[in-house]
C-alpha positions in Angstrom: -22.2 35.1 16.2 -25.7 36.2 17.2 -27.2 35.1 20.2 -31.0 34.5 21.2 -32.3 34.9 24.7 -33.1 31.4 26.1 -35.1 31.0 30.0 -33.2 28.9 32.5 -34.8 28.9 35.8 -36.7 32.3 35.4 -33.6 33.8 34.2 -32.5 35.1 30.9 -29.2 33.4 29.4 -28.0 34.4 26.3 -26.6 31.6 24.6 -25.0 31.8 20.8 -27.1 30.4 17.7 -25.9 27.3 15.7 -22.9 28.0 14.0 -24.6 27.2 10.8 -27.5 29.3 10.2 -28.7 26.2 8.2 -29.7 24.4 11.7 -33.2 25.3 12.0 -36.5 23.6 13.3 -37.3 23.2 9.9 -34.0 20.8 9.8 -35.4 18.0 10.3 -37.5 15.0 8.9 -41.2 15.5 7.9 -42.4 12.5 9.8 -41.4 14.7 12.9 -44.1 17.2 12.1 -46.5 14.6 11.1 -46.0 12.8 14.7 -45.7 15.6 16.2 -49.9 16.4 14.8 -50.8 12.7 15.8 -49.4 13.5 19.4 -51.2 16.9 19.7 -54.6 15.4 17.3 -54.4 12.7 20.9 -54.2 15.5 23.4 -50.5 13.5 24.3 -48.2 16.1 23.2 -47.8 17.3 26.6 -46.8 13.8 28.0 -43.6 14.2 29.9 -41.1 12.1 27.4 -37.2 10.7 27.9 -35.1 9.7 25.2 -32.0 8.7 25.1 -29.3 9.3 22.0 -26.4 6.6 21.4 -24.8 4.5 19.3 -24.3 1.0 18.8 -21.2 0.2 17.4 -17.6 1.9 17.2 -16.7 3.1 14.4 -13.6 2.6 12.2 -13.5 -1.0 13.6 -12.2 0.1 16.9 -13.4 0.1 20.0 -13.7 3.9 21.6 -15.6 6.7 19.8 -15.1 10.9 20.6 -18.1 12.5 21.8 -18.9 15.7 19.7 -21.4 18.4 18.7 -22.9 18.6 22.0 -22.6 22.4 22.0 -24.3 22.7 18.8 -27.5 20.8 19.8 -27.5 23.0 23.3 -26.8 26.0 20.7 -30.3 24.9 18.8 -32.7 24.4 21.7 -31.5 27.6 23.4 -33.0 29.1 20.1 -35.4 26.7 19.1 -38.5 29.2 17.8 -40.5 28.3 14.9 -41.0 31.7 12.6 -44.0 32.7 10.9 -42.7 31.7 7.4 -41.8 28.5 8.9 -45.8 28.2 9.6 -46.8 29.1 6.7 -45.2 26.6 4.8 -46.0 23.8 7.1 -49.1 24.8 6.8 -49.3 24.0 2.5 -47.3 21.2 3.3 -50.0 19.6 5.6 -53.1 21.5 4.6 -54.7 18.7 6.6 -53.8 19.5 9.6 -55.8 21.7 12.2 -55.4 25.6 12.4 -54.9 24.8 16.5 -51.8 23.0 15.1 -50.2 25.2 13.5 -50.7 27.6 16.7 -49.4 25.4 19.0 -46.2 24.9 16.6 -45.7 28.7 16.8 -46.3 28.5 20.9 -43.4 26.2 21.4 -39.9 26.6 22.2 -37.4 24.6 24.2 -37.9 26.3 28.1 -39.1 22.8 29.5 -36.7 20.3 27.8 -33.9 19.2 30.1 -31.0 17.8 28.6 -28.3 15.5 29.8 -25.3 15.0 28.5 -21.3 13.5 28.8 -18.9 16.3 28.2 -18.1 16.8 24.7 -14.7 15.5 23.9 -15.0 12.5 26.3 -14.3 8.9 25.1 -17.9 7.1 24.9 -19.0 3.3 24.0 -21.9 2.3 22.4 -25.5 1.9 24.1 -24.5 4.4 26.7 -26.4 7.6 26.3 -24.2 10.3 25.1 -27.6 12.5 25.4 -30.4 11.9 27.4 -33.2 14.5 26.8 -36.4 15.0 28.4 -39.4 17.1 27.7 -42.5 17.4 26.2 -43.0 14.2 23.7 -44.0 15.9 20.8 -41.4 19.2 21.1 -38.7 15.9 22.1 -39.3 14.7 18.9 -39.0 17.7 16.6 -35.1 17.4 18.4 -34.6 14.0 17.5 -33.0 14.6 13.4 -31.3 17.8 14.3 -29.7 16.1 17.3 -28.6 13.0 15.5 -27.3 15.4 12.1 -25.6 17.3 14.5 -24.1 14.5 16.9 -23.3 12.0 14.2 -20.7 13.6 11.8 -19.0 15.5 14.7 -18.3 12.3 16.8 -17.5 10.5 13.6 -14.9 13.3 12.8 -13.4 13.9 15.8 -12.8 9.9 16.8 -11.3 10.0 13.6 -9.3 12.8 13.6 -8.0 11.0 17.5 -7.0 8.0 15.5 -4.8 9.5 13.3 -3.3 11.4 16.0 -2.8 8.2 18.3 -1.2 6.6 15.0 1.0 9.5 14.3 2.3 10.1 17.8 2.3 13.1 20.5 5.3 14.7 19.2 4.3 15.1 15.7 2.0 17.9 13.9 -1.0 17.4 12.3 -2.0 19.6 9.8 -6.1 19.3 8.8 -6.1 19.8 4.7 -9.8 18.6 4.0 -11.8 21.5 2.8 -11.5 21.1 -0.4 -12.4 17.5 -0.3 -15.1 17.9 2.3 -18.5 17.2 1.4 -19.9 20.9 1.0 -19.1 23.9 3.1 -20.8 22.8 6.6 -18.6 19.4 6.2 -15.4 21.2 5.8 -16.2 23.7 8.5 -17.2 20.6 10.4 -14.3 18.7 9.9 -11.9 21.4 10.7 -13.9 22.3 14.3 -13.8 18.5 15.3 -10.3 17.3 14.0 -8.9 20.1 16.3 -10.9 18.7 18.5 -9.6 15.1 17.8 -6.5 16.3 18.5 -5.0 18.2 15.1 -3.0 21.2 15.7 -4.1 23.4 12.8 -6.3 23.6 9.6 -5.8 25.0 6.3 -9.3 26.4 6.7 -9.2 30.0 7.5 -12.8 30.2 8.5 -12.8 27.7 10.4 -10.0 29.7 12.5 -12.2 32.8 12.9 -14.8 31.2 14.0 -13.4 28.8 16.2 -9.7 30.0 17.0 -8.5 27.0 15.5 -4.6 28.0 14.9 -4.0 27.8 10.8 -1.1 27.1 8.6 -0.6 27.5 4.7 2.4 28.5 1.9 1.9 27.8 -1.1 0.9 25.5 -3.9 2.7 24.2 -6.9 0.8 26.7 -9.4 2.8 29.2 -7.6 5.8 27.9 -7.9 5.4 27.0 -11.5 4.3 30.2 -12.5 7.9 31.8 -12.3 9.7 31.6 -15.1 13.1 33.3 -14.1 14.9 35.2 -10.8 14.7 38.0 -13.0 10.5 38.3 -12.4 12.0 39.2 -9.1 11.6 43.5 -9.0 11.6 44.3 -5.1 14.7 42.7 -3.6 15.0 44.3 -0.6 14.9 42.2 2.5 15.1 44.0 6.1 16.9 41.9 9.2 14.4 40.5 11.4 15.5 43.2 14.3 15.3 46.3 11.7 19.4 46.9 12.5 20.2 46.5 8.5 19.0 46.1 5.2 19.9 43.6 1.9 19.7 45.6 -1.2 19.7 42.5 -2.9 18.6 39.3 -1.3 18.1 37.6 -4.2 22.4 37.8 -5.3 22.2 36.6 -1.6 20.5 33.2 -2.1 22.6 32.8 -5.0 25.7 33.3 -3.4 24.7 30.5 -1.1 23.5 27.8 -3.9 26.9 28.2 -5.0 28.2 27.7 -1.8 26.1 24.6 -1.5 26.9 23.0 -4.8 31.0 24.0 -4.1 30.5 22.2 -0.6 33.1 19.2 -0.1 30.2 17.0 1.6 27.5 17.6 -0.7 29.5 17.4 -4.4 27.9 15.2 -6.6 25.0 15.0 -4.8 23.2 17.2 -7.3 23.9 19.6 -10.1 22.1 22.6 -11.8 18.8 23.3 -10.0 15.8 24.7 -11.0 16.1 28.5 -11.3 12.1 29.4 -11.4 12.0 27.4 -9.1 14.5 29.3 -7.2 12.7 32.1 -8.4 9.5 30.9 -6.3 11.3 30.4 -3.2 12.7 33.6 -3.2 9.9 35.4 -3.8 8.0 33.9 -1.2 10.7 34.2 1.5 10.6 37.6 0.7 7.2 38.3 1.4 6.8 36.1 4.4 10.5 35.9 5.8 9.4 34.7 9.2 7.1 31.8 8.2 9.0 30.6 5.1 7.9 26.5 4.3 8.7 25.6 0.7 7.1 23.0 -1.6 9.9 21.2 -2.9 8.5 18.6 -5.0 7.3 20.4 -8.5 10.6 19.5 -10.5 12.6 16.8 -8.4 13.2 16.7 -4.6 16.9 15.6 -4.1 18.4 17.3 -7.0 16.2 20.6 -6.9 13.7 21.5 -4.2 16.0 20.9 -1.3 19.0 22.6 -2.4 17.2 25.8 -3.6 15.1 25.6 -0.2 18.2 25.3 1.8 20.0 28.3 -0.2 17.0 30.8 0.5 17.0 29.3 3.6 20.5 30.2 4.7 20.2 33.3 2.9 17.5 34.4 5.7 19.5 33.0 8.5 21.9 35.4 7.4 18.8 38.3 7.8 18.2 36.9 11.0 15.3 34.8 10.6 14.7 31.3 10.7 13.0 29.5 7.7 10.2 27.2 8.8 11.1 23.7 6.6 10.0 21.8 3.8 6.9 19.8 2.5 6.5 16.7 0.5 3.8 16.1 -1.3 4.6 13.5 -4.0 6.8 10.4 -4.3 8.2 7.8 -1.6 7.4 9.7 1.3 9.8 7.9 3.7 13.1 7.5 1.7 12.7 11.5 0.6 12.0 12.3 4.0 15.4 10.7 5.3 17.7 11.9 2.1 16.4 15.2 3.5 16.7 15.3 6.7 20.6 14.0 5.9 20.8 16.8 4.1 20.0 19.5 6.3 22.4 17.5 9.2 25.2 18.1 6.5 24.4 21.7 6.0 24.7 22.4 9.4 27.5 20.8 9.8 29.3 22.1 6.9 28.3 25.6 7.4 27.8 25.9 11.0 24.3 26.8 11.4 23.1 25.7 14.4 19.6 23.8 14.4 19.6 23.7 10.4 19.5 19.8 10.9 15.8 19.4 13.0 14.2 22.1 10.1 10.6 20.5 9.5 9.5 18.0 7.3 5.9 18.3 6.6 4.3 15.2 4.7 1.1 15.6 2.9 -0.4 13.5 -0.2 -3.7 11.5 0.8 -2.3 10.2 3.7 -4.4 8.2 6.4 -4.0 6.2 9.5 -2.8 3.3 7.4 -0.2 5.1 5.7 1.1 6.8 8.5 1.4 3.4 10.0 3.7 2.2 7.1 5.8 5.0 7.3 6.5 4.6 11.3 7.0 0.7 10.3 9.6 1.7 7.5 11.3 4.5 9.4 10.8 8.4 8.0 12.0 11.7 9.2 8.6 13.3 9.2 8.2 16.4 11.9 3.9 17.0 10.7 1.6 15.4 8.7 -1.3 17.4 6.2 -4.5 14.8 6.0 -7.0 15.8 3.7 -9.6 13.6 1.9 -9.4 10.7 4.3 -9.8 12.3 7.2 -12.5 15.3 6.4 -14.9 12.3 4.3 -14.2 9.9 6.8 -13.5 7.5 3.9 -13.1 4.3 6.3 -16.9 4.7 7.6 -19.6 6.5 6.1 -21.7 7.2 9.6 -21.8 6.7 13.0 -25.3 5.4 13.4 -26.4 7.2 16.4 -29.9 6.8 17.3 -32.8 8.7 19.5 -34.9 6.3 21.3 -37.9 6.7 23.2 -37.0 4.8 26.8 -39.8 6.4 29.1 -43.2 8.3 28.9 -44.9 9.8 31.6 -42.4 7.8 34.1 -43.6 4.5 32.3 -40.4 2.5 31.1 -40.4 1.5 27.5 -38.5 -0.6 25.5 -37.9 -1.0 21.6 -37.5 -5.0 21.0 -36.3 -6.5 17.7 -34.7 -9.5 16.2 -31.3 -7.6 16.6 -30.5 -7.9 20.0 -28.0 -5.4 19.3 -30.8 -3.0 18.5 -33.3 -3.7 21.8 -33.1 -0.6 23.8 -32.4 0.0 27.1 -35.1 1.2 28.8 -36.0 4.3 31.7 -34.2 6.9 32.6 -30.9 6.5 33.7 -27.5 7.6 35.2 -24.0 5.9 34.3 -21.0 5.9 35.7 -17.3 5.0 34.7 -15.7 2.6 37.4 -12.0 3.1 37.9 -9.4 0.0 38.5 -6.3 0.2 40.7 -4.0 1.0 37.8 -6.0 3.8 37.1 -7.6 2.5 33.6 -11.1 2.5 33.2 -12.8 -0.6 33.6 -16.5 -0.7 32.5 -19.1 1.6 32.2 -22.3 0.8 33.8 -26.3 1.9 33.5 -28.0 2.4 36.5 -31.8 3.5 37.2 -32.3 6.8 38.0 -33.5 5.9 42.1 -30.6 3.0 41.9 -27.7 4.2 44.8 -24.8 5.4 43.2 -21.4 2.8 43.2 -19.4 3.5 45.7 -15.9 3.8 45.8 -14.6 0.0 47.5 -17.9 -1.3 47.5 -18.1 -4.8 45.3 -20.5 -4.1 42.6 -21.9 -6.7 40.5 -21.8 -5.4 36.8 -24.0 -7.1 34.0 -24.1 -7.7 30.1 -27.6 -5.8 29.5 -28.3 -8.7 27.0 -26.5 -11.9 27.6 -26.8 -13.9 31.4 -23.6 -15.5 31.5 -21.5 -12.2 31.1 -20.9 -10.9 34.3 -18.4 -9.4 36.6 -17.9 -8.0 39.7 -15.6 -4.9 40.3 -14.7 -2.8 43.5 -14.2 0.5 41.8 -11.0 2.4 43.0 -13.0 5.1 41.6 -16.5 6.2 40.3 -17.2 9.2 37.5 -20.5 9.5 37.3 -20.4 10.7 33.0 -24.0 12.2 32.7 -24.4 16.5 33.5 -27.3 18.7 33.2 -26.2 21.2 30.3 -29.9 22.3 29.7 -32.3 22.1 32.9 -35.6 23.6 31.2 -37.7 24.4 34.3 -35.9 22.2 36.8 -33.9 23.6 39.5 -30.8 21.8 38.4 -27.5 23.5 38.1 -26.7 24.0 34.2 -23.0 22.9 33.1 -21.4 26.0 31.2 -20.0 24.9 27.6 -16.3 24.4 27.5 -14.1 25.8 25.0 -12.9 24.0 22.2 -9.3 23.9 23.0 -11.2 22.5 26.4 -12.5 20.1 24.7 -9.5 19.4 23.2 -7.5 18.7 26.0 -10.1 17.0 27.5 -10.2 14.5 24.5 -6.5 13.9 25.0 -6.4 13.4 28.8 -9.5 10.7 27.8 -7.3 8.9 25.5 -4.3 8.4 28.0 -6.1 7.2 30.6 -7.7 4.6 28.6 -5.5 1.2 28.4 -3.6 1.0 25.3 -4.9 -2.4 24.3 -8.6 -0.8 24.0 -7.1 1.8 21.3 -4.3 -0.4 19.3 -5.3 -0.3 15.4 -5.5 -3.8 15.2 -7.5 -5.9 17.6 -8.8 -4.3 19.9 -9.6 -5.0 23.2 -13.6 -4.3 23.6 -14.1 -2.3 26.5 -17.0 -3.7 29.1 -20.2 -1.5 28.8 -22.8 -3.2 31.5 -26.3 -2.5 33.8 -26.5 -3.3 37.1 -27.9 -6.1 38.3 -31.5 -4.5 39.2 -31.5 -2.7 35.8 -30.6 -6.0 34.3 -33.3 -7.9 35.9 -35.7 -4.7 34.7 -35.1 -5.2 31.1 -35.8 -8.3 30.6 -39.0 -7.9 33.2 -40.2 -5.4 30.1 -39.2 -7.1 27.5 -41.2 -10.9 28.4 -44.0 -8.5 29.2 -44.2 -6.4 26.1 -43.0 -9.3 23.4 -46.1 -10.8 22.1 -46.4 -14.9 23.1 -46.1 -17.1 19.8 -49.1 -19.7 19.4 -48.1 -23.1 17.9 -50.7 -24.9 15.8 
């Protein structure tokens, strides 16, 4: 990936472009540009700015959200440079604009913008800044769209993709199957970089892996197992051991040999008769060409009476090579009752044939699964090892967006506030610094908003915490512990130490740690426990200082 010099306190740092060449200053909404003139037409384009990017709701009807795409907006300003072409066609797009504009446009890049930020892959609540960025108003808002397109899906994504793994369980896989179902390219790169993040193990999506290291998994589908007609298509049958000691002239009278085996077996007659053959054929074939990663699709004819039989014969056929076939994967049908007649049928293969560990082979489970039927299939009982999630998860079908937002909360160290009807849409405002306050169980209790002089919480200290809106929630807390979420990850000309950008798998285990130290009841599918997201009591008193003063008085006739 290419990278563009960016200036961080007089030094050169080379720091990657967006991962999507797509993410531009050009990216964005025209009314940026067209504010952007009215700030510079006023001489206030130079007017030190802060704005703060959050949400207000959780999404999914839950009550925790996964922080992501933070490295992507750092990625953009660290190569924020409007080109010529750029110019020109802003320039026939708003011929009335001044030629000194257009010059200043092409002046500008990102070197005195600071940005603030939680860590990507960090549980977050709504109305606390997940960004807080500061800068020149009028280059501040040219960030504001690309930010929030980069932010929105990401965090959306990921919290979903943490869902389904806190639904399926630690122990099992999960298998991220989207692309195809994505929305576009950019979406199913998207989706496979954040549900890794979310807590997936592995994507279908092999570009994703290159350009993220994102482990990936894949066999085959049911056009290639359909498209043999006979063994006989077979023409290389030679199959090596796995140590290189000896060699099968003819693996596939060796899969045979077993089928019969398995259809003479005491403990399995009558279970099923004459199995497919092509698909036998299939199986073969594509043991043969990847004998140490062998997974079947055993669901093109019929599961019981076909697919897991001819699996199971190809399977011990390369036991008997020395290798060690990976498992199985449903794709069609009742999901939990196949799932179990399997399973009992590789515990009676291994006990009628001695093969040690042939009972735990895996059971991968695909077919437009999602958190609610993973749910069913824990409630009924199943023998599923990993799960392949697709369309629900990469489209996050439950929830369209997020709805972050970027809102103006200070100008030239003047507080400002955005009022409304809404009171779930009045901004907080100044600049700020928030912590997370720890309990004596170790469970987060509240996050709380601070101004940016207020002293920090201290560790013991009783701490009043306040609802930023409504006067009768309140609490006080004595922290066991205080984690004070915001870091500088872009210090423009400041002389504040810049946070280097994790790695994803980083990320990754930082999302995880996040999500088992929260308490359960805040993450449980159904009914949630809201968690307690509060100012303190001077901030408090602030807001609504701001708010009488900038709300216009009614007159009554």
């Amino acid at each position: 990936m290419a990278a563009a010099a960016a200036v961080e306190n007089g030094e050169c740092v080379r720091v990657p472009r967006p991962t999507n060449p797509m993410v531009t200053p050009l990216l964005t909404d025209l009314y940026q540009f067209t504010m952007a003139y009215a700030y510079w037409k006023a001489g206030k384009h130079l007017d030190r700015a802060v704005f703060d990017l959050y949400f207000r709701k959780n999404p999914f009807a839950g009550e925790f959200t996964i922080f992501g795409g933070l490295e992507e907006c750092i990625r953009f300003i660290a190569n924020f440079k409007l080109k010529e072409e750029e110019i020109n066609f802003l320039r026939a797009t708003l011929p009335a604009c001044e030629d000194g504009f257009f010059e200043y446009l092409s002046s500008i890049d990102c070197s005195d913008v600071e940005v603030y930020a939680i860590p990507e892959g960090s549980v977050v609540f709504p109305k606390v800044p997940l960004m807080i960025i500061e800068g020149p108003v009028a280059v501040v808002q040219l960030l504001e769209t690309p930010f929030l397109s980069l932010v929105n899906y990401a965090s959306l994504v990921t919290t979903n993709a943490a869902r389904h793994r806190l639904v399926a369980g630690k122990p099992k896989n999960l298998l991220e199957f989207g692309l195809r179902r994505a929305q576009g390219p950019d979406g199913g790169i998207s989706a496979s970089r954040y549900s890794y993040m979310g807590g997936f193990d592995a994507t279908s999506n092999v570009a994703a892996g290159r350009l993220f290291g994102i482990p990936i998994r894949g066999t085959h589908s049911h056009a290639f197992v359909s498209s043999f007609l006979g063994l006989d298509e077979i023409i290389d049958k030679r199959l090596s051991s796995s140590d290189g000691s000896n060699k099968c002239e003819d693996f596939v009278s060796l899969v045979q040999n077993w089928l019969m085996k398995i259809q003479d077996a005491s403990s399995l007659r009558g279970t099923f008769g004459e199995t497919n053959q092509s698909e036998l054929a299939a199986f073969t074939s594509y043991a043969l060409a990847f004998p140490n990663s062998f997974l079947a699709l055993v669901d093109t004819y019929d599961v019981t009476r076909s697919g897991v039989p001819n699996f199971c014969a190809v399977a011990l056929a390369l036991n008997d090579m020395g290798y060690k076939a990976v498992g199985i994967r449903l794709d069609s049908g009742d999901l939990a009752y196949l799932s179990i007649e399997t399973r009992k049928f590789f515990c009676t293969i291994e006990k009628e044939f001695g093969v040690v560990g042939f009972a735990r082979t895996n059971i991968t489970a695909s077919n437009d699964l999602n958190e609610e039927t993973i749910d069913a299939l824990n409630k009924q009982g199943h023998e599923v090892d990993s799960f392949g999630i697709g369309t629900y998860l990469v489209t996050c079908y439950a929830q369209a967006a997020l709805g972050c937002v970027f809102k103006l909360v200070e100008i030239n160290k003047q507080p400002r506030i955005k009022l409304s009807e809404d009171v779930t849409k009045v901004s907080i405002p100044c600049k700020k610094r928030c912590y997370r306050l720890y309990g004596k169980e170790g469970y987060p209790l509240v996050d709380i908003m601070t101004g940016e002089d207020e002293p920090s919480p201290k560790v013991g200290e009783r701490l009043l915490c306040r609802h930023p809106f409504i006067e009768s929630k309140r609490a006080h807390v004595v922290p066991q512990h205080v984690e004070e979420l915001l870091q500088c990850y872009w210090p423009g000309n400041s002389s504040k130490q810049r946070e280097e950008l994790p790695s994803i798998n980083e990320n990754r285990s930082r999302c995880m740690r996040h999500l088992d130290r929260m308490r359960p009841d805040h993450l449980r599918r159904l009914n949630p426990t809201p968690y307690k997201v509060s100012v303190s009591a001077q901030l408090y008193d602030f807001i609504h200082f701001l708010w009488l003063n900038e709300a216009p008085v009614g007159e009554l006739q």
